[in-house]
C-alpha positions in Angstrom: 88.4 105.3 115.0 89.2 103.0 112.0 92.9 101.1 111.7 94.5 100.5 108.9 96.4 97.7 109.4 99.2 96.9 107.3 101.7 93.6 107.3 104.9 94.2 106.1 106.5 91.0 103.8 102.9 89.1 103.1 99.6 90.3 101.5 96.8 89.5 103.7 93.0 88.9 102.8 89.9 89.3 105.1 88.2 85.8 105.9 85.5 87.4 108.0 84.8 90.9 110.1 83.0 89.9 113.4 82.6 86.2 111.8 80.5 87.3 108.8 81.9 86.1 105.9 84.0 88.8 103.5 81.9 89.2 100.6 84.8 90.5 98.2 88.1 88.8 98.9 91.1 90.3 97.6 94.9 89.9 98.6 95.7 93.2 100.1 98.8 94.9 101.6 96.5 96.9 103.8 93.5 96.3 105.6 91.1 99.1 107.4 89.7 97.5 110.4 87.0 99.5 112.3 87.2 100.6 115.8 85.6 96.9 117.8 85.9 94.9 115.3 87.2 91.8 114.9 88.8 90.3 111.5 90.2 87.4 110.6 92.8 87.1 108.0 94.3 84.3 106.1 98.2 84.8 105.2 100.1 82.7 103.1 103.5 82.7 104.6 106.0 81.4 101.5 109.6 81.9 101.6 112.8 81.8 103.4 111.2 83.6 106.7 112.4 85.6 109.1 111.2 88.9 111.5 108.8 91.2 110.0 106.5 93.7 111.4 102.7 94.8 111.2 101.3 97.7 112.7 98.6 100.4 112.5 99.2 103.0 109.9 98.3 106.0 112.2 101.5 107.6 113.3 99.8 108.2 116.6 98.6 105.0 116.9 101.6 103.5 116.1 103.6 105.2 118.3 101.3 104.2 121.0 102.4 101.0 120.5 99.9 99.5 117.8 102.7 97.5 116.2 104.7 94.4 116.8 107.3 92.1 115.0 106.0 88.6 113.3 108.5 85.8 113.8 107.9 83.4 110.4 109.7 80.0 110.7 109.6 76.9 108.8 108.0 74.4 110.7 110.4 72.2 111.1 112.2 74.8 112.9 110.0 75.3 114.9 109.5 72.1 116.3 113.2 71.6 116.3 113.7 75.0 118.2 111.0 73.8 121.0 108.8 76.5 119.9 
């Protein structure tokens, strides 16, 4: 099964799905990734920061645990924060 994956805060855009370059790039706010697949995405993160979350866009999935929060920082807090 196919997973839409959607970050919350920053558009994403597909660099490559199993390393084969994406042939139409577009900044997106969702992206469907099929089941064993991998995809790489480039994100810009601009702005003040913060938490944020991504997840899967099926309930079920979702529920399951198909989610997680993003932690953006500026990089100087980061290496000040010992991160």
């Amino acid at each position: 099964m196919d997973h839409p994956f959607h970050l919350h805060s920053y558009a994403v855009q597909v660099l490559d799905r199993d390393g084969k370059p994406e042939r139409f790039r577009a900044w997106r706010d969702t992206v469907n990734i099929a089941a064993g697949t991998t995809v790489r995405l480039a994100v810009p993160f601009r702005g003040k920061g913060g938490r944020t979350v991504y997840h899967c866009h099926i309930a079920a999935h979702e529920d399951l645990g198909m989610m997680g929060i993003l932690e953006v920082t500026q990089p100087s807090e980061a290496l000040t924060s010992g991160q």
